[in-house]
C-alpha positions in Angstrom: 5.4 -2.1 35.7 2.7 -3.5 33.4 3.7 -7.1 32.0 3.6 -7.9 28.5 0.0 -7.5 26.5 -2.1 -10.8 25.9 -2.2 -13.2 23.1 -5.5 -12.6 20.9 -6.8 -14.4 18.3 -6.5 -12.0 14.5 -8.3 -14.0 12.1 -7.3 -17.3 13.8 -4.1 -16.2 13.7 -2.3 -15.8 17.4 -1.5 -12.3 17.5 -0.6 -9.7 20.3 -4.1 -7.9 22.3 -4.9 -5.2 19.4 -3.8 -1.8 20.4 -6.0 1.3 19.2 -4.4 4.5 18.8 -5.4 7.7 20.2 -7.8 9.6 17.8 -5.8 12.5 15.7 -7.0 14.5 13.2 -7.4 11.9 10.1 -4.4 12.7 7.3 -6.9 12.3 4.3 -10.3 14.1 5.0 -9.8 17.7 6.3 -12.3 18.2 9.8 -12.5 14.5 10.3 -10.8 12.6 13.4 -9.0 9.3 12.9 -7.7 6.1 14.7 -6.6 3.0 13.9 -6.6 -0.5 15.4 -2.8 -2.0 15.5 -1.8 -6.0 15.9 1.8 -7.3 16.3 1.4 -10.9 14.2 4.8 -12.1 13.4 3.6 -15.8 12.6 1.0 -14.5 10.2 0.5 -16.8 7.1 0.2 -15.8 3.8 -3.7 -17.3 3.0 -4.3 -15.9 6.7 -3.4 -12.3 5.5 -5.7 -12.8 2.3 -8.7 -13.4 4.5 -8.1 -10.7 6.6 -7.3 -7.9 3.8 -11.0 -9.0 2.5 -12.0 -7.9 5.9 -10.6 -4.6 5.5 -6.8 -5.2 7.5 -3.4 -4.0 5.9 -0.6 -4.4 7.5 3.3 -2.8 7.5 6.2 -5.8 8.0 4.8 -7.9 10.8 2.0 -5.1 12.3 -1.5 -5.8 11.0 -4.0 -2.9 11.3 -7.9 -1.1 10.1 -8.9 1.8 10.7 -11.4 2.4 14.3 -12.9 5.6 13.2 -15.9 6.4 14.8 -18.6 7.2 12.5 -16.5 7.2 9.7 -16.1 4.4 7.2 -15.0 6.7 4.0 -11.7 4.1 3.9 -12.4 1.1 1.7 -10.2 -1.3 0.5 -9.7 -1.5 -3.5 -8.5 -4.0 -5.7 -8.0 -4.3 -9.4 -7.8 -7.9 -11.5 -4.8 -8.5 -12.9 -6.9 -10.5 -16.2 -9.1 -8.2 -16.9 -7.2 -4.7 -16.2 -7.1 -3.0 -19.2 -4.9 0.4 -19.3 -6.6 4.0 -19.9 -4.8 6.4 -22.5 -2.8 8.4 -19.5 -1.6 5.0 -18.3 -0.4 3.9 -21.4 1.3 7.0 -21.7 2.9 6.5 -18.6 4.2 3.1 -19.8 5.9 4.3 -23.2 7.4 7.0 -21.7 9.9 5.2 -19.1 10.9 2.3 -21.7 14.3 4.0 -21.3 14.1 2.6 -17.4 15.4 -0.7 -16.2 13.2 -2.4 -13.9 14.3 -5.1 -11.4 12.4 -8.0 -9.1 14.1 -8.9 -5.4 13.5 -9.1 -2.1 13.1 -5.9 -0.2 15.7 -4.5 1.0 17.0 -1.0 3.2 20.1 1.3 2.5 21.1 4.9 2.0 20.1 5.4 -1.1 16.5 4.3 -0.9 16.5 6.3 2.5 17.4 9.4 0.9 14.8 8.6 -2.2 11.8 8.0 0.6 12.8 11.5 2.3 13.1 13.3 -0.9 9.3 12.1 -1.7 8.0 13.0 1.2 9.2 16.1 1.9 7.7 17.2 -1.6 4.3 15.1 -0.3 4.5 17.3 3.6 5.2 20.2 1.5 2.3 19.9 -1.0 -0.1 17.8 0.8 0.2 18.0 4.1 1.9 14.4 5.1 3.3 14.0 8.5 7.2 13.6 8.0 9.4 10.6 8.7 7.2 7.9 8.1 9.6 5.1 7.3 12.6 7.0 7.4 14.8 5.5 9.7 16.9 2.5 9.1 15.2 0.7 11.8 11.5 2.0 11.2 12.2 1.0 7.1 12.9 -2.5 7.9 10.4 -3.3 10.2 7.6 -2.0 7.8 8.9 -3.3 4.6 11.9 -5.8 5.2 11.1 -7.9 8.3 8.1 -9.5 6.9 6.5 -12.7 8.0 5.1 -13.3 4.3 6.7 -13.7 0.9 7.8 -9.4 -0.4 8.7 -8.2 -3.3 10.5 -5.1 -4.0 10.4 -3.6 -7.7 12.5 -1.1 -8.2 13.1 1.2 -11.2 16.3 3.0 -11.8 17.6 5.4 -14.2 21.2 5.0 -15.9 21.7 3.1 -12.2 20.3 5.6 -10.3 17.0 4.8 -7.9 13.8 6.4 -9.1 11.5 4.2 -7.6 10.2 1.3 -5.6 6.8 -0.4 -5.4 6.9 -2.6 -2.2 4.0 -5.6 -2.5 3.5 -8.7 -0.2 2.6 -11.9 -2.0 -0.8 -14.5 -1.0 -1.8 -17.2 -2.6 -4.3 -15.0 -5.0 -3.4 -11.8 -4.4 -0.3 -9.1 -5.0 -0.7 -6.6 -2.4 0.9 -3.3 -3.2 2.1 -2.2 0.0 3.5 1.1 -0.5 5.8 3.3 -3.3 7.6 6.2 -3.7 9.4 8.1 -6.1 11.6 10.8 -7.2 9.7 13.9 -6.9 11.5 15.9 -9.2 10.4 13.3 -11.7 6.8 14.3 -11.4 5.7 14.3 -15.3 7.3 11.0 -16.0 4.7 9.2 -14.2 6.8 7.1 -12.0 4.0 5.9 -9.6 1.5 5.2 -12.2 4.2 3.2 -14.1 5.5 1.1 -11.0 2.1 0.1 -10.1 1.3 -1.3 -13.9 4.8 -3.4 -13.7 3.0 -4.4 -10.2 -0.1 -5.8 -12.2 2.0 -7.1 -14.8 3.6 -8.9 -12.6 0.6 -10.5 -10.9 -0.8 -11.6 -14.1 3.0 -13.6 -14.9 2.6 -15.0 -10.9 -1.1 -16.7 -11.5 -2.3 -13.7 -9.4 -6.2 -13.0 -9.4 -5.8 -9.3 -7.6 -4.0 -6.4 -7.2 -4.7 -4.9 -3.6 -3.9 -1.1 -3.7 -4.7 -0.6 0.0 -7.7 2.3 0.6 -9.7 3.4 -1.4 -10.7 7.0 0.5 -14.5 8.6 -0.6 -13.9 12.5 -0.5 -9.5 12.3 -0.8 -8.5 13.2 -4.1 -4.7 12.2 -3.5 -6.3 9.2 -3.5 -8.2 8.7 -6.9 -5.7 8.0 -9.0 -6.5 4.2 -7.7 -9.9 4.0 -9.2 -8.5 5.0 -12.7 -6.7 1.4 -12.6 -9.7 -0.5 -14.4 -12.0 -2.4 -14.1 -11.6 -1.9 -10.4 -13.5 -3.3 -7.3 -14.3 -1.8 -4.1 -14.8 -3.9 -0.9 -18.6 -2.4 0.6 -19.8 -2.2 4.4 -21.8 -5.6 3.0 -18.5 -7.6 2.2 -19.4 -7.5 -1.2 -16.8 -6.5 -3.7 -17.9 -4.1 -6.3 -17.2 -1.5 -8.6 -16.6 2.1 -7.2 -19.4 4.5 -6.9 -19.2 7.5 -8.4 -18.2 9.6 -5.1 -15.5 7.3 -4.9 -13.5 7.8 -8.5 
């Protein structure tokens, strides 16, 4: 039997030998082939993670990963700052129509009802869209992505007359709020859930001292995936290292 994979250095940080996954059609660009790069870091520090998100990493609970594409580099990272954000007329929309909502800050945390919230929105997403089902969905898989985390989490989570509607998940750096993932009740669609969870995300940046909003990958060509550039003035992380503002392909 093979023995246990390496240590490797991740940004300074010890980490387990990077695993790359085997190459699969991609989920965002129709014709294109994808793969990622996966490391296991559970003693990964918070300023550690900054420097590697501006070197193109994300990462689910404890598991750190990029994308390996070959030939492909249509997935950039995207960021918005929290001073200078300024809503459009659609987000501010968004925001006066779910005053009704209460909105609450914790730790993240797994149970049946946000189970049964995450399957609802992704069946509607597999069914429209295409997504691969059960991402997240167990118990186990839910806590290891969101709820084991070696860095500081918060969940927001917006519910109606007490029931769930949705959660933004978001890991917290010295700088930086990192959205990490949301969902929401799909048969809520006009409200605007997403849009709204992610402006109580940059609000609450702006109340931590935050200078950034990550929204993970920005992907050239996706249209699913636009609605990130439309949270301005936004920044987009180049081949060069250089952030700058999206290119037109890209909003």
């Amino acid at each position: 039997m093979p023995g246990p994979r390496p240590p490797s250095i991740l940004g300074g940080v010890e980490a387990l030998e990077p695993i790359v996954t085997p190459e699969q059609a991609c989920p965002y660009l129709a014709g294109r082939r994808a793969k990622l790069e996966w490391s296991y870091a559970p003693a990964l520090g918070a300023a550690d993670y900054e420097a590697l998100m501006d070197l193109g990493h994300r990462k689910f609970g404890a598991f750190v990963f990029r994308p390996a594409c070959e030939g492909c580099r249509a997935c950039r990272p995207i960021r918005v700052p929290a001073a200078t954000f300024s809503p459009d007329r659609s987000q501010r929309r968004a925001w006066r129509a779910n005053q009704d909502l209460a909105v609450s800050f914790a730790p993240p945390s797994v149970d049946e009802e946000r189970l049964a919230l995450l399957s609802r929105y992704h069946e509607k997403q597999a069914r429209e869209k295409g997504w691969p089902r059960d991402q997240h969905e167990s118990e186990r898989d839910y806590a290891a992505s969101f709820v084991e985390n070696p860095l500081p989490a918060v969940e927001i989570a917006i519910r109606e007359n007490g029931a769930l509607r949705a959660i933004l998940l978001a890991d917290l750096t010295p700088r930086v709020l990192s959205a990490v993932y949301h969902y929401h009740e799909p048969a809520l669609g006009r409200r605007g859930l997403g849009t709204f969870a992610i402006l109580h995300a940059i609000d609450l940046a702006g109340r931590l001292g935050k200078e950034h909003v990550y929204l993970g990958f920005l992907v050239a060509g996706c249209a699913s995936m636009t609605y990130k550039a439309r949270f301005r003035p936004c920044e987009v992380l180049g081949e060069d290292g250089v952030w700058r503002g999206p290119s037109i392909h890209e909003r």
